[in-house]
DSSP file (Angstrom, degrees, kcal/mol; ACC not computed):
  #  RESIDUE AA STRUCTURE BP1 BP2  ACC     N-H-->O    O-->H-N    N-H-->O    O-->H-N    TCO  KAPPA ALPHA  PHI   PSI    X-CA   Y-CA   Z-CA
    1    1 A X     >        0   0    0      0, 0.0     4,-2.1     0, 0.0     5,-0.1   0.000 360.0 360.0 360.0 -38.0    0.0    0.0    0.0
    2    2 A X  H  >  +     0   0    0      1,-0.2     4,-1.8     2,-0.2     5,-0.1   0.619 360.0  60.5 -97.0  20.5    2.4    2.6    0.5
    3    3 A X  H  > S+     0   0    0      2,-0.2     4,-1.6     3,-0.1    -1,-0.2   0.872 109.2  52.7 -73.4 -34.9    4.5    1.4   -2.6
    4    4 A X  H  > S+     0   0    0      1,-0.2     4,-3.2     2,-0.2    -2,-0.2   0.961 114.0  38.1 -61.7 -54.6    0.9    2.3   -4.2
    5    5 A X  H  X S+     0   0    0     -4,-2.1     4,-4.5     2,-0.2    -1,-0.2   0.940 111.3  56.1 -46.2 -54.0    0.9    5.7   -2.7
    6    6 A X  H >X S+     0   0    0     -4,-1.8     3,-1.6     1,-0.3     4,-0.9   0.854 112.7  54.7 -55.6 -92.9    4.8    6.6   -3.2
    7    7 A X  H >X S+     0   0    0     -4,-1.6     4,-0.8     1,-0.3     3,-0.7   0.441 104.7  45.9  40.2 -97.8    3.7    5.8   -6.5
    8    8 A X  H >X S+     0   0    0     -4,-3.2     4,-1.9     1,-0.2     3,-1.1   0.872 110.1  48.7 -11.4 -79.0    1.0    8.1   -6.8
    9    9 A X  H <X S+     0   0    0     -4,-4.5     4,-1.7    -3,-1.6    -2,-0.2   0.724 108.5  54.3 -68.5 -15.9    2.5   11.2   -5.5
   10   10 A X  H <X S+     0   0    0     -4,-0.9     4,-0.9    -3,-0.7    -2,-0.2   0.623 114.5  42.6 -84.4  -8.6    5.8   10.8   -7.9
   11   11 A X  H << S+     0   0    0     -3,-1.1     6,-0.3    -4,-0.8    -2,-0.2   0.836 120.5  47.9-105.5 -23.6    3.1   10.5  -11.0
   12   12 A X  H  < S+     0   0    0     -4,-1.9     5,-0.3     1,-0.2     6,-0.2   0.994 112.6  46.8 -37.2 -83.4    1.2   13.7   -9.0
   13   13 A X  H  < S+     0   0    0     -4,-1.7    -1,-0.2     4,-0.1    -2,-0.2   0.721  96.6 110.4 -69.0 -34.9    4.1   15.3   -8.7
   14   14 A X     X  -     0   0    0     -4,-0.9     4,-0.7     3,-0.1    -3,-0.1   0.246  66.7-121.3 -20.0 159.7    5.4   14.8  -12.6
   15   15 A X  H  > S+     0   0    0      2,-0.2     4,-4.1     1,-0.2     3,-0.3   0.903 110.0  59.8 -73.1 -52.4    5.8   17.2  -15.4
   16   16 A X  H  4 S+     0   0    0      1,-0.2     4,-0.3     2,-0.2    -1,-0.2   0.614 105.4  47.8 -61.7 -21.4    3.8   15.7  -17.6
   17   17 A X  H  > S+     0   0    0     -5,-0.3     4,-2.0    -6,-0.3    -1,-0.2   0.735 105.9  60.6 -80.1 -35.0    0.8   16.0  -15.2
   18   18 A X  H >X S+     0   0    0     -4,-0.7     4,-1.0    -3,-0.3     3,-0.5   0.980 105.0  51.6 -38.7 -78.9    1.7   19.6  -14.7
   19   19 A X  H 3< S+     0   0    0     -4,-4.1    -2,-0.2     1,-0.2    -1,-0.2   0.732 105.6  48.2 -67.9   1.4    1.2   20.0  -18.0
   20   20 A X  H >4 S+     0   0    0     -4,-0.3     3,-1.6     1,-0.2     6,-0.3   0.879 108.4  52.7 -86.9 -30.6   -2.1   18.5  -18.4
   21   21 A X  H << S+     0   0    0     -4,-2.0    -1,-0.2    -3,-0.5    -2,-0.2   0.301 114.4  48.2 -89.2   4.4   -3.8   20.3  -15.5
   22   22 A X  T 3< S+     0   0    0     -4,-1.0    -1,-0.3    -5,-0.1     2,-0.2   0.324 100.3  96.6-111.6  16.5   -2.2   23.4  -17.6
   23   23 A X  S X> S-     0   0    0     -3,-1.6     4,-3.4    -5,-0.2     3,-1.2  -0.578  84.6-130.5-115.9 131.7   -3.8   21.8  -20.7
   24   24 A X  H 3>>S+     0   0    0     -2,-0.2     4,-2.7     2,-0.2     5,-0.8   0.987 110.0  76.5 -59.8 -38.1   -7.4   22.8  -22.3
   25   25 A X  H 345S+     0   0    0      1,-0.2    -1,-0.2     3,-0.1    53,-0.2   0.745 109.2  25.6 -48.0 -20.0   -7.7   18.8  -22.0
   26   26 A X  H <45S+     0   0    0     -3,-1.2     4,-0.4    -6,-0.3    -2,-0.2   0.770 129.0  42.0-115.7 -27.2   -8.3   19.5  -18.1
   27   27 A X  H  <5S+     0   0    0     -4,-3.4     4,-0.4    -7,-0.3    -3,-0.2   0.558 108.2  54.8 -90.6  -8.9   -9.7   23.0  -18.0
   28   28 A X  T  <5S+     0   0    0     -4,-2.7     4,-0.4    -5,-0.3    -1,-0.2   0.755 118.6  35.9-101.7 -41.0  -12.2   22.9  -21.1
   29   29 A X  S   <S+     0   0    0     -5,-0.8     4,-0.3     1,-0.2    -2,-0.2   0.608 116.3  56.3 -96.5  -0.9  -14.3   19.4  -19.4
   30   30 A X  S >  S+     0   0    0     -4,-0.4     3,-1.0     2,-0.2     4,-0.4   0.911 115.2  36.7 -80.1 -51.2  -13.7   21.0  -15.6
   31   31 A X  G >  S+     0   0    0     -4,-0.4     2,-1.6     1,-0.3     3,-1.0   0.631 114.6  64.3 -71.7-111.3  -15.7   24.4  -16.9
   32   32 A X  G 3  S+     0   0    0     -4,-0.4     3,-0.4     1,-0.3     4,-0.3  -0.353  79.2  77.1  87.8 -28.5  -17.9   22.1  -18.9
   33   33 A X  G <>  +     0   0    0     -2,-1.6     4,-1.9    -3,-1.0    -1,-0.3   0.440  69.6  83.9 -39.8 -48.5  -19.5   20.3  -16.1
   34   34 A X  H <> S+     0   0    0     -3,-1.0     4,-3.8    -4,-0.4    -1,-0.2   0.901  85.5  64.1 -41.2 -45.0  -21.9   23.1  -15.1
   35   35 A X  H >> S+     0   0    0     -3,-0.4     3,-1.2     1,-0.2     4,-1.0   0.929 108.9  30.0 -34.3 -95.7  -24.0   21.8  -17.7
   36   36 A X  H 3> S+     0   0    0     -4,-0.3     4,-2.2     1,-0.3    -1,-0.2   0.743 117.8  57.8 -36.2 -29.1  -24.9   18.2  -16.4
   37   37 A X  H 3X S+     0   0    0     -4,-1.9     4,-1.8     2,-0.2     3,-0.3   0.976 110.1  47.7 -74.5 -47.7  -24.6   19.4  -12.6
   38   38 A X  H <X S+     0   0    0     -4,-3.8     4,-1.3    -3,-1.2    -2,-0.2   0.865 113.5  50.4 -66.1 -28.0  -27.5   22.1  -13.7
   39   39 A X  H  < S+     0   0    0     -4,-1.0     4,-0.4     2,-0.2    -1,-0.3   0.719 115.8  35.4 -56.1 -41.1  -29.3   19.2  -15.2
   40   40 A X  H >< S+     0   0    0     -4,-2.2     3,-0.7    -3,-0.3    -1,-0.2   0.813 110.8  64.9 -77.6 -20.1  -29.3   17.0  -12.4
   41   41 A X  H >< S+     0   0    0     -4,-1.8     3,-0.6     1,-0.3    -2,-0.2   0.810 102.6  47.5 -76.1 -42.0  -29.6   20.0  -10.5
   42   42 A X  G >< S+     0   0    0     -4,-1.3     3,-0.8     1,-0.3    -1,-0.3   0.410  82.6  98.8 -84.6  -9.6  -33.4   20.5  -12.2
   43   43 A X  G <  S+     0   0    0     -3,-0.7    -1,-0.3    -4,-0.4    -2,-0.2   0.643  86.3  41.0 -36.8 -28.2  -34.3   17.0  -11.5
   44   44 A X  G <  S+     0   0    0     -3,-0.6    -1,-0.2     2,-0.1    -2,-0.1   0.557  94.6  96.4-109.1 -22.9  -36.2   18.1   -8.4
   45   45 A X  S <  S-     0   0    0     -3,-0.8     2,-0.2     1,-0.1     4,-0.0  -0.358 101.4 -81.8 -77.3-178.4  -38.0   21.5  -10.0
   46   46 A X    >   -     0   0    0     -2,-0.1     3,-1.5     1,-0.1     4,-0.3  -0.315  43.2-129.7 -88.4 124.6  -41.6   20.9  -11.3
   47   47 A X  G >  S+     0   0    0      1,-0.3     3,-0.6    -2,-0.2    54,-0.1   0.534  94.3  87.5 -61.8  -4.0  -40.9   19.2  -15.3
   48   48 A X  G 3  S+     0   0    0      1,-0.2    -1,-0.3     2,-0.1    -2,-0.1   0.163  82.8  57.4-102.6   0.3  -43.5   21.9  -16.7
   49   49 A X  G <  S+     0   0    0     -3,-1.5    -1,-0.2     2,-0.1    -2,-0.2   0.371  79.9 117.0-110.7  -9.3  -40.7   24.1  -17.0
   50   50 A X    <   -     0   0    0     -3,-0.6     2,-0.1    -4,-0.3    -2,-0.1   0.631  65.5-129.3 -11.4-111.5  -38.5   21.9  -19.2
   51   51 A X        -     0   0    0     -4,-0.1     4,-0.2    43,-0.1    46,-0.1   0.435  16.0-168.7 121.2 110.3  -37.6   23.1  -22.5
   52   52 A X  S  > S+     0   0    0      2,-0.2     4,-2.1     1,-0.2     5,-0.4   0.840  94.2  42.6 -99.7 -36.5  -38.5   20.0  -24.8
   53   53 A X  H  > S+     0   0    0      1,-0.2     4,-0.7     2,-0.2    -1,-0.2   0.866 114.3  48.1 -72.6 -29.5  -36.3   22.2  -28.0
   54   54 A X  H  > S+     0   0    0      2,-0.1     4,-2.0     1,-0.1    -1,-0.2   0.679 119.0  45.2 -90.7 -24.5  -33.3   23.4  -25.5
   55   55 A X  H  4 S+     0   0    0     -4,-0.2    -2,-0.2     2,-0.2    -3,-0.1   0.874 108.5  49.2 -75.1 -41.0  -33.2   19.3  -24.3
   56   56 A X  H  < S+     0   0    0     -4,-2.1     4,-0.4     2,-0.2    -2,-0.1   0.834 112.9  56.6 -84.9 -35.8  -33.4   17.6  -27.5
   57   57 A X  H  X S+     0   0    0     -4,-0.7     4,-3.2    -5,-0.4     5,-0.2   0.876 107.7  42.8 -56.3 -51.0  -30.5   20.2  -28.3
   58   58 A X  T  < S+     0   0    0     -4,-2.0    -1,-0.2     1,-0.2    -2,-0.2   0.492 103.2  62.7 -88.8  21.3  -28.1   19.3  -25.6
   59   59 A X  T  > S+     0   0    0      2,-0.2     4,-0.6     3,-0.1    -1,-0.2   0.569 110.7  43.1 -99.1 -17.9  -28.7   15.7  -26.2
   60   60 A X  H  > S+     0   0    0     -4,-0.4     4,-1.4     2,-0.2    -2,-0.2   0.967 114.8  56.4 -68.5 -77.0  -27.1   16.6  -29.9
   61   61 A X  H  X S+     0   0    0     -4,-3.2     4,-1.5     1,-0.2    -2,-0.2   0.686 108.5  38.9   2.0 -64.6  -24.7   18.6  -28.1
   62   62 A X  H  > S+     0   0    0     -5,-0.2     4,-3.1    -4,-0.2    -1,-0.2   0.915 110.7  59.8 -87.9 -36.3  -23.5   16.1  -26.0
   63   63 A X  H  X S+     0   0    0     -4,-0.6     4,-1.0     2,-0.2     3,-0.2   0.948 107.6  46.6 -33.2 -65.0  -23.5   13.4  -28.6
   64   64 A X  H >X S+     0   0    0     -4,-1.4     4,-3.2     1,-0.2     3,-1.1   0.942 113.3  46.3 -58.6 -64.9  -21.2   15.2  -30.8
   65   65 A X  H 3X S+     0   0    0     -4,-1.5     4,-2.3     1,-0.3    -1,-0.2   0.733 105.7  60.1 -69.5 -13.7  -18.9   16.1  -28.3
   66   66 A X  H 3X S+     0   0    0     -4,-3.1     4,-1.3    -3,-0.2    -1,-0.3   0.754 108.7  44.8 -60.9 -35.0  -18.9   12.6  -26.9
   67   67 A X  H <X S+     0   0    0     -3,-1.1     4,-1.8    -4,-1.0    -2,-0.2   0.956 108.9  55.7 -77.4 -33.0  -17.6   11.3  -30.2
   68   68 A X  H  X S+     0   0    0     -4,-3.2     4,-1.2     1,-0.2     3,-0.2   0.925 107.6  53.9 -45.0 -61.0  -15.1   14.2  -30.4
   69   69 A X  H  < S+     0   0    0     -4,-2.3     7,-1.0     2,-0.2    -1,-0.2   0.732 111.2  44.3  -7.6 -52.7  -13.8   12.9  -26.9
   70   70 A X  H  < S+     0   0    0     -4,-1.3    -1,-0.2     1,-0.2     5,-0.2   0.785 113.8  45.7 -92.4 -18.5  -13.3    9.7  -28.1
   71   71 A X  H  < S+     0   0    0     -4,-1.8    -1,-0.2    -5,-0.2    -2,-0.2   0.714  86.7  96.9 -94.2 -14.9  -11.7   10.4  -31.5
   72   72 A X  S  < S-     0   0    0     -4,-1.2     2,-0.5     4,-0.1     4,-0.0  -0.530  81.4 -99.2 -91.7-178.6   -8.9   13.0  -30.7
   73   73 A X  S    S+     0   0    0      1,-0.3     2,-0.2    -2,-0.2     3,-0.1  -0.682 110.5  35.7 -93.5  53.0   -5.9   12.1  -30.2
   74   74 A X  S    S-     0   0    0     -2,-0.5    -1,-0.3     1,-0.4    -2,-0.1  -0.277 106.5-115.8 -93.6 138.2   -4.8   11.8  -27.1
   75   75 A X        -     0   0    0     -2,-0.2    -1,-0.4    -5,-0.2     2,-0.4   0.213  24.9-141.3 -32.6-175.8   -8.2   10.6  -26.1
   76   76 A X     >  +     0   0    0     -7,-1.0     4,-0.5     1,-0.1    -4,-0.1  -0.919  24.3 173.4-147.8 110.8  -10.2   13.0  -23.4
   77   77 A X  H  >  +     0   0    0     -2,-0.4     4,-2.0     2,-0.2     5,-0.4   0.820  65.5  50.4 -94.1 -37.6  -11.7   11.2  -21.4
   78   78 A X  H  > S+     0   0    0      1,-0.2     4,-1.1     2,-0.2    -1,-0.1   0.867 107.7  54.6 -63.2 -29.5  -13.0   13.4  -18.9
   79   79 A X  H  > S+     0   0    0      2,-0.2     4,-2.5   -54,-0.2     5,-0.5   0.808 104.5  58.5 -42.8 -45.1  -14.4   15.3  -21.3
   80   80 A X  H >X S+     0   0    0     -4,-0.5     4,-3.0     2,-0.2     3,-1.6   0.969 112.3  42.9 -45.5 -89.6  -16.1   11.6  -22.4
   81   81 A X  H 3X S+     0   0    0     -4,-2.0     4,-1.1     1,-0.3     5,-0.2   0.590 106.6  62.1 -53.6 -20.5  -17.7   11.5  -19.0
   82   82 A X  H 3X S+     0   0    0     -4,-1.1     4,-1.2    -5,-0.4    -1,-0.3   0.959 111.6  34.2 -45.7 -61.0  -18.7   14.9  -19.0
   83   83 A X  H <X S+     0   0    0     -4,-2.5     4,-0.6    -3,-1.6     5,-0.2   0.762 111.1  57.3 -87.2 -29.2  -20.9   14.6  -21.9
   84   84 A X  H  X S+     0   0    0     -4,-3.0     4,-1.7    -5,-0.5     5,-0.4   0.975 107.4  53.3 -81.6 -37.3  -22.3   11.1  -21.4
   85   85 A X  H  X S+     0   0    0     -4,-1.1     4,-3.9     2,-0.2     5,-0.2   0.986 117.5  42.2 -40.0 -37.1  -23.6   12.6  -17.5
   86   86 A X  H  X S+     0   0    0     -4,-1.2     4,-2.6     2,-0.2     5,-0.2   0.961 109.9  54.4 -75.5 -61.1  -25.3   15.3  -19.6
   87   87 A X  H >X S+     0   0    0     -4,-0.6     3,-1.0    -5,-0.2     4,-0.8   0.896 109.4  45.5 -31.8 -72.6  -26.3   13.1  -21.9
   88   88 A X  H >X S+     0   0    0     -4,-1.7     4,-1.6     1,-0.2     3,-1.0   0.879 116.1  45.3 -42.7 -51.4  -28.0   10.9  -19.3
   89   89 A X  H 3X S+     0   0    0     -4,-3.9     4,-2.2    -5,-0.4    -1,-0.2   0.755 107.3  56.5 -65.5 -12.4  -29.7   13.7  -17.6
   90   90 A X  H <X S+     0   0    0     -4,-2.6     4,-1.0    -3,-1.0    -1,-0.2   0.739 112.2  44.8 -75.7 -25.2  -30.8   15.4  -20.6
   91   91 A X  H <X S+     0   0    0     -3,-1.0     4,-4.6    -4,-0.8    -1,-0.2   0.611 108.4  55.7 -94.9 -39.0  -32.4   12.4  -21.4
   92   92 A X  H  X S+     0   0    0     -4,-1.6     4,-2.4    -5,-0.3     5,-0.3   0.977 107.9  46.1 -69.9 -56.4  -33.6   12.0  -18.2
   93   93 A X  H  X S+     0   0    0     -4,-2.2     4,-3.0     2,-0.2    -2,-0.2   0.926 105.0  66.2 -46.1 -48.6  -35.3   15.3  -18.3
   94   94 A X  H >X S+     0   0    0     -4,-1.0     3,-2.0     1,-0.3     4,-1.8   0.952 106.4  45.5  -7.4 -88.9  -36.6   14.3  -22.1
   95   95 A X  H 3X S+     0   0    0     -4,-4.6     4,-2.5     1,-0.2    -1,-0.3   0.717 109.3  50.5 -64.0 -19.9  -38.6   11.8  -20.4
   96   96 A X  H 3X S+     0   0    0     -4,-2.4     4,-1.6    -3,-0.2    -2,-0.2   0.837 114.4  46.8 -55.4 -44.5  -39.9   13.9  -17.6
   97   97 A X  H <X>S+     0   0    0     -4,-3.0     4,-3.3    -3,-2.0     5,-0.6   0.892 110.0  51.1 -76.8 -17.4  -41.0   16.3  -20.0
   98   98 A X  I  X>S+     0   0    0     -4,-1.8     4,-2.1    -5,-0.2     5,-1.2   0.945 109.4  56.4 -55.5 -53.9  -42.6   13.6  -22.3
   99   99 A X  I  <>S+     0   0    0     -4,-2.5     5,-2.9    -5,-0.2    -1,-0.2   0.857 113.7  36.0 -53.4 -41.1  -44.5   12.3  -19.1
  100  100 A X  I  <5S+     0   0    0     -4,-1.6     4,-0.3    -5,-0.2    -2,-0.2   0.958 114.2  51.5-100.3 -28.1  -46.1   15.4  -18.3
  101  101 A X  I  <5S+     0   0    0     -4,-3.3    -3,-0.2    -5,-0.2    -2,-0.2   0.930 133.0   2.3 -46.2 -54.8  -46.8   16.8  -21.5
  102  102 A X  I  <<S+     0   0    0     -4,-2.1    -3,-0.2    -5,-0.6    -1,-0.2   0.641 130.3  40.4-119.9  -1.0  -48.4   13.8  -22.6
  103  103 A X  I   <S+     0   0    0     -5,-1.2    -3,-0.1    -4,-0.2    -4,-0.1   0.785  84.8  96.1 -94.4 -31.8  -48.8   11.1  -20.5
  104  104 A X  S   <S-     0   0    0     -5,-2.9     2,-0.5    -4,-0.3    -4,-0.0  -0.136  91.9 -98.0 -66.8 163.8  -49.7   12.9  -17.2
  105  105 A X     >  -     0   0    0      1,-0.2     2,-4.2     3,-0.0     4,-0.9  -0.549  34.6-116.8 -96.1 132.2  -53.7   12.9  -16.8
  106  106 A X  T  4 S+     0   0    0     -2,-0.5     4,-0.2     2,-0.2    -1,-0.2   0.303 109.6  71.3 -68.9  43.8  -55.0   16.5  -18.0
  107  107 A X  T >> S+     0   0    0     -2,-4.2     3,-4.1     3,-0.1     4,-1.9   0.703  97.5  50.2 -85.9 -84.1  -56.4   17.3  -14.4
  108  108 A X  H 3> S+     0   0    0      1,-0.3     4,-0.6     2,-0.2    -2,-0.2   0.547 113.5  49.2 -36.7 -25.8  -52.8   17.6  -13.1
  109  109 A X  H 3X S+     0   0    0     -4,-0.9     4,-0.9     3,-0.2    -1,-0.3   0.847 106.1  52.9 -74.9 -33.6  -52.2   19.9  -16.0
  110  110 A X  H <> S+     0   0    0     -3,-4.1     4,-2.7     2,-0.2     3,-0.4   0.813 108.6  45.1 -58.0 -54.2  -54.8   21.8  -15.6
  111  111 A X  H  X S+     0   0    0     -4,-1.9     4,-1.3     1,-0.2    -1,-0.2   0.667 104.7  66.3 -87.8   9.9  -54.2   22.6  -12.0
  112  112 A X  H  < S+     0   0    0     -4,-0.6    -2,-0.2    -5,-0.3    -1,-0.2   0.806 108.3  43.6 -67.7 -48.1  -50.4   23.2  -12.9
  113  113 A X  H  < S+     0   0    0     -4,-0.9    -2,-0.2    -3,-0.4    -3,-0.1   0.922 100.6  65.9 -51.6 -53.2  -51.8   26.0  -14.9
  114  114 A X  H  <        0   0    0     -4,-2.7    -2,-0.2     1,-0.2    -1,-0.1   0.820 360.0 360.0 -23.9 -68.6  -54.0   27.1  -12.5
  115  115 A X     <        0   0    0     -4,-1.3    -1,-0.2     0, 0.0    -2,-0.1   0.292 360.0 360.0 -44.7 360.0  -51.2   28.2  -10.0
């Protein structure tokens, strides 16, 4: 265990890791993140406020940039795992709005207006 650690802190401590944390490959999917965190974030406000055209968008969004991830060169993987959380919540939101827009029974919509 501490061979694992020693380990650890000499690949911490490296140039080459310097220069990725000085690298758009860590600072463009760290800023990038907001997305999916605001998305999971909206899991708990009322789905009638969705945006079914702004969802469907970042579901593109995150597609595209998932593949970019995986195709440059040297892969990005955090960037990867950025966009497939966003992805999943976007998706998740999708169906939340899908549910109330059309599945939920038009009482509950109705008194959703009401308020």
């Amino acid at each position: 265990m501490a061979s694992l650690a020693k380990k650890l802190m000499t690949n911490l401590k490296s140039k080459e890791f310097r220069n990725y944390l000085m690298s758009t490959h860590f600072w463009g999917p760290v800023a990038n993140w907001g997305i999916p965190i605001a998305a999971i974030a909206d899991f708990s406000k009322d789905a009638k406020y969705i945006s079914p055209n702004m969802t469907v968008a970042l579901c593109i969004y995150s597609a595209m940039f998932m593949r970019f991830a995986w195709k440059v060169q040297p892969q990005n993987m955090l960037l990867f795992a950025c966009h497939l959380t966003n992805e999943v919540a976007q998706i998740v939101q999708l169906g939340r709005y899908v549910t109330y827009a059309y599945i939920s029974p038009p009482q509950q919509q109705l008194d959703d207006t009401s308020n």
